[in-house]
C-alpha positions in Angstrom: 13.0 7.0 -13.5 9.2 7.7 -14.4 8.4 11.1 -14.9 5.6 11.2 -12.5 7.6 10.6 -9.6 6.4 13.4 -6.9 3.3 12.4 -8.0 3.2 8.8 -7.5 5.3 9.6 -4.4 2.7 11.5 -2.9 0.1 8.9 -3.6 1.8 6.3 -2.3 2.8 7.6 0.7 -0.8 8.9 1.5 -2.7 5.6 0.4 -0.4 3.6 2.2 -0.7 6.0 5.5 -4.7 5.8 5.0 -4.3 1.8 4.5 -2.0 2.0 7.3 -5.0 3.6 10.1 -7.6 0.9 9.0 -9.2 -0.6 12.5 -7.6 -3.9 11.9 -4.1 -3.7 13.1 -4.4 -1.0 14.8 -6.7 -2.1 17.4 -4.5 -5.1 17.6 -1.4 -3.5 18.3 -3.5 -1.3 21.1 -4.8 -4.4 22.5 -1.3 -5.7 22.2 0.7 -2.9 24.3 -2.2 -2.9 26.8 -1.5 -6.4 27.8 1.8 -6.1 27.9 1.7 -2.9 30.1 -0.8 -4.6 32.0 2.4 -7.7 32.7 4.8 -4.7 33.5 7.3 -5.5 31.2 10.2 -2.6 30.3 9.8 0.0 28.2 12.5 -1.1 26.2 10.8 -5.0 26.0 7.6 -3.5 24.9 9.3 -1.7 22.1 11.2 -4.8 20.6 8.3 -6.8 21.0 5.9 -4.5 19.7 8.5 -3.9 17.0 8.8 -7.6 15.9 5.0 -7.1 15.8 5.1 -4.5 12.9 8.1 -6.3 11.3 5.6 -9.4 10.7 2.5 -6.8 9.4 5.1 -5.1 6.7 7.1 -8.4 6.4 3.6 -9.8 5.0 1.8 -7.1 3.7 5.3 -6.4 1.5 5.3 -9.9 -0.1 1.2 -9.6 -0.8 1.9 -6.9 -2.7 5.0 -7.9 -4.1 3.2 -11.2 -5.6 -0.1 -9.0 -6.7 2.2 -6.8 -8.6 4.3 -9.3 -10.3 1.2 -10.9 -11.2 -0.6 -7.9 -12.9 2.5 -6.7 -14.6 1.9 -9.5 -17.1 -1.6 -8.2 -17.5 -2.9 -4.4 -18.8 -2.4 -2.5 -15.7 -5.5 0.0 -16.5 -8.2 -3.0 -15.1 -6.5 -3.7 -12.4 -6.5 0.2 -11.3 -10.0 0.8 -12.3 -11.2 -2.7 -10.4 -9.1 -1.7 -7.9 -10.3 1.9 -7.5 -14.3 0.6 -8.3 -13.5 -1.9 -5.2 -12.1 1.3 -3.2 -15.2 3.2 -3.6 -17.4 0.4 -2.4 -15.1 0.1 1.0 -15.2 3.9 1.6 -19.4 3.8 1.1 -19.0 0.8 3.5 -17.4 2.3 5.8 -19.4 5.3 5.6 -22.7 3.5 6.4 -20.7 2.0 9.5 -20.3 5.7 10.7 -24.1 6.0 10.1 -25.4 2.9 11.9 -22.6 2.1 14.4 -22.0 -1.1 12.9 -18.5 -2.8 12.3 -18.2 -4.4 8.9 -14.7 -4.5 7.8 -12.9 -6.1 10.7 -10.8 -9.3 11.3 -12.4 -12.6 10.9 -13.7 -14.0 13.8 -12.0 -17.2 13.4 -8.4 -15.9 13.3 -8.7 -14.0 16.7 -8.1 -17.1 18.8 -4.5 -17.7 17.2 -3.5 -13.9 17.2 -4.7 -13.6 20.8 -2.5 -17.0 21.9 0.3 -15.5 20.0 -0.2 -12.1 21.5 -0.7 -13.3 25.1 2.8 -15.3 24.8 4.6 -12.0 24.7 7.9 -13.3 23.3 9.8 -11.7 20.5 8.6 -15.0 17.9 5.3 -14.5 18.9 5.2 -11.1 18.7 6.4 -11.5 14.6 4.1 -14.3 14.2 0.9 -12.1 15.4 2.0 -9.7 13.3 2.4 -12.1 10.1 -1.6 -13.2 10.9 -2.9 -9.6 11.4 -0.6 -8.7 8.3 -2.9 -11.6 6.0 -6.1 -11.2 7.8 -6.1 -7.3 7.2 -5.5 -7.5 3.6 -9.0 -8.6 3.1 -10.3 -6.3 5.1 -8.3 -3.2 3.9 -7.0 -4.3 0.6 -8.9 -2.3 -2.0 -6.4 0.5 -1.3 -3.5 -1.7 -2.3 -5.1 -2.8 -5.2 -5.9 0.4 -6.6 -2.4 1.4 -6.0 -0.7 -1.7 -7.2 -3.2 -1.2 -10.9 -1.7 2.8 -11.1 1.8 1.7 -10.3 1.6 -0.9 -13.8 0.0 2.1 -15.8 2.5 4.9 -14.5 6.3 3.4 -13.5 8.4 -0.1 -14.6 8.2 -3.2 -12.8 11.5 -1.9 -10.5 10.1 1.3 -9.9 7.0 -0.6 -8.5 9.0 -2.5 -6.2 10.6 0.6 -5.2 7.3 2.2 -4.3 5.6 -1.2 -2.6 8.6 -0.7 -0.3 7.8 3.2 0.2 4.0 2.1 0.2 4.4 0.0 3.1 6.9 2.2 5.1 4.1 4.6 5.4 1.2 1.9 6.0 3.0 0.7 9.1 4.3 4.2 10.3 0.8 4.6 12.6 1.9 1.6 13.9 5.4 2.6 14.8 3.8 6.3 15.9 1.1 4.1 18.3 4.2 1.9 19.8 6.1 5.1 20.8 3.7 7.1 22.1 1.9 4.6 23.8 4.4 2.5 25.5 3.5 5.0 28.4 0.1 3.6 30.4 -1.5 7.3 30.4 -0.8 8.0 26.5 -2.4 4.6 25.8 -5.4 5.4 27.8 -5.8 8.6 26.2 -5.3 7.0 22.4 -8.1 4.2 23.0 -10.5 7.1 24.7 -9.8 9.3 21.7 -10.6 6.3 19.0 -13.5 5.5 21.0 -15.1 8.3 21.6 -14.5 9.6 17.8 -15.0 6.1 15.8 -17.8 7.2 14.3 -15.9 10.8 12.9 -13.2 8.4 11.8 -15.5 5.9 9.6 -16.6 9.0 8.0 -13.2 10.6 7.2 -11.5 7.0 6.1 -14.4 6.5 3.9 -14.4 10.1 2.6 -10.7 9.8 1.8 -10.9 6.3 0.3 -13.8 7.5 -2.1 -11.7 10.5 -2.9 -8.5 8.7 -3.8 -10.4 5.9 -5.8 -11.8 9.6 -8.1 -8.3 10.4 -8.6 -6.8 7.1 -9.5 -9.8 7.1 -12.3 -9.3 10.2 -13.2 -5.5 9.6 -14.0 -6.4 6.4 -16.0 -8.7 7.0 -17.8 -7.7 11.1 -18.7 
């Protein structure tokens, strides 16, 4: 086992926590409970079918890392963490500016909301997984300079195994706001007080996600290249 292991532990647990409180699922899954609180359904149907959700978001966003890291394993890890952490600064200024001018910049694409809304508004378990399996690829782009700064220090520091490994940790912690949202807000007044707080605070929260993005991009350098 690498000798770094508490500290690539703690790193990926934090950048996958970070990647995991990106708008892009999050405001799905939001959207997601609300409609089905809004069609009464159980508490216990709203948790499986929220959970088949997340299952297709980790499913997906496990096998997109799993296929970038196999492929940059065959290549020197060190440019793939510096292009990666370079990238990472660019979406924490991004999302910085958004704080600044109330814009939205990194968000879904337009043109897959129509087929995660249908599969949302069906409200079965297989639609549920499939919505989650769209969000999981159509987030990537939008919040994938983490991953790839990550996936780049994992080559330099730990084996091809111990990579897997720490994908698995990586993504454990990206979906965990997801499974935290579910719980809590699988209640109507909880929900209600989650989307106030995110919208009355957005603009606190571009600030901070882009703060912490530029900050862990400085430290991934900073290990490579020391």
């Amino acid at each position: 086992m690498t000798a770094n292991f508490a500290e690539l532990a703690a790193l990926v647990t934090t950048s996958g926590f970070l990647d995991g409180i990106h708008p892009c699922g999050f405001a799905v899954l939001l959207f997601f409970i609300a409609f089905l609180l809004s069609i009464k359904r159980s508490k216990t149907n709203i948790l499986l079918i929220g959970g088949a959700y997340i299952a297709g978001v980790f499913l997906t966003y496990f096998l997109i890392g799993l296929g970038i890291l196999k492929a940059i394993s065959l290549f020197p890890g060190h440019f793939f963490a510096i292009f990666g952490s370079l990238l990472l600064i660019v979406i924490g200024l991004i999302s910085i500016l958004d704080g600044i001018r109330g814009t939205e910049t990194l968000v879904i694409p337009k043109m897959s909301k129509p087929w995660i809304n249908d599969a949302i508004q069906k409200a079965t378990f297989p639609a549920a997984l499939l919505a989650g399996i769209l969000v999981g690829l159509c987030a990537f782009p939008c919040a994938g300079g983490i991953y790839l700064a990550v996936l780049g220090f994992l080559t330099v520091k730990a084996t091809f195994l111990e990579g897997v490994g720490f994908l698995v940790l990586y993504n454990v912690f990206f979906v965990m706001p997801l499974i935290l949202t579910l719980l809590f807000a699988s209640n109507e007044k909880v929900l209600e007080k989650l989307e106030t707080l995110e919208h009355d605070n957005r603009k606190n929260f571009k600030f901070l996600l882009g703060g912490a993005a530029i900050a862990l991009s400085a430290f991934i350098l900073y290990s490579v290249l020391k």
